[in-house]
C-alpha positions as CSV (number, residue, x, y, z in Angstrom):
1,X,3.2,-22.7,66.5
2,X,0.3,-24.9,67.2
3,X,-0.6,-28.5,67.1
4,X,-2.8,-28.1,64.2
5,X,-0.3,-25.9,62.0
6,X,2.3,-28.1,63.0
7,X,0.4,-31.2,61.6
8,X,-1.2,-29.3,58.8
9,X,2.9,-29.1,57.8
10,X,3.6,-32.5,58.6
11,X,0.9,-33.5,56.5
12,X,1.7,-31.2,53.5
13,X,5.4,-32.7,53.6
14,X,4.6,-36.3,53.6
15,X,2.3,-35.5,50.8
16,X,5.0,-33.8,49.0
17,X,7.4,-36.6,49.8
18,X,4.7,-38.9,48.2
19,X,4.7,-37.0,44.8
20,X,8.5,-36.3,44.5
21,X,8.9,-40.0,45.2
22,X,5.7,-40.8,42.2
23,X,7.6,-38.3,39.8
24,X,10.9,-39.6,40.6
25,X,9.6,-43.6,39.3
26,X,8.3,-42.1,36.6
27,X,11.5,-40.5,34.9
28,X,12.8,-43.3,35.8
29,X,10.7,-45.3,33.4
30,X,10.8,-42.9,30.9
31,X,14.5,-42.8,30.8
32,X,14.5,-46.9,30.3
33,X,11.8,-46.6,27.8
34,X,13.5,-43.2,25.6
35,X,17.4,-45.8,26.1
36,X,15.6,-48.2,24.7
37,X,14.3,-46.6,21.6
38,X,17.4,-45.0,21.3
39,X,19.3,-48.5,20.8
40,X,16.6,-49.3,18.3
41,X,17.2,-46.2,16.5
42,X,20.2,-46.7,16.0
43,X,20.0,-50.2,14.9
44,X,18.0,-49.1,12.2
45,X,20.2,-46.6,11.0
46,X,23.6,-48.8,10.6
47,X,21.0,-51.4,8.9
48,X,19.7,-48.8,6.5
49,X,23.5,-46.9,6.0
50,X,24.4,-50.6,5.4
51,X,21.5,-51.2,2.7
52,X,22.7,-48.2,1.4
53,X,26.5,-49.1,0.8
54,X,25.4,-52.4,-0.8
55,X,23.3,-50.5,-2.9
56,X,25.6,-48.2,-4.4
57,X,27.7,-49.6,-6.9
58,X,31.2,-49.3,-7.4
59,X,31.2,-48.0,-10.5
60,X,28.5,-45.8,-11.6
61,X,26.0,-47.4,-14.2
62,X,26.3,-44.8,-17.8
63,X,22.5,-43.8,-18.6
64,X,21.4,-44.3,-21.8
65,X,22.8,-41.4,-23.4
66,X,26.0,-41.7,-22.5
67,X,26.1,-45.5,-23.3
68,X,28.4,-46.2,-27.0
69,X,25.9,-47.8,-29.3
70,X,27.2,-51.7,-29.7
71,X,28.3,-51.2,-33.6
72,X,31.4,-48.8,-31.7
């Protein structure tokens, strides 16, 4: 092996070190930013199941034709 393969390799390595440490910060971020949606999702779900329950009577409301007519 010669000077010039050998730093042909040397340089292909470093530039390979380069990206893997490039990719590596960005899944990094990603992972942070899809955590943090994540714990917003899933605020907004137990707000809306809340909402939901405080909806929803306890009994349910008769519709019209099943309601007695007041003279009963």
């Amino acid at each position: 092996m010669n000077d010039a393969t050998l730093e042909l390799i040397e340089t292909k390595i470093a530039y390979l070190e380069r990206a893997n440490a490039e990719l590596s910060e960005v899944v990094f971020r990603q992972q942070r930013e899809i955590q943090a949606l994540a714990e917003a999702l899933a605020e907004q779900i137990k707000t809306l199941a809340e909402r939901s329950q405080a909806l929803q009577p306890g009994e349910r409301t008769p519709s019209p034709e099943e309601e007695r007519p007041p003279h009963y």
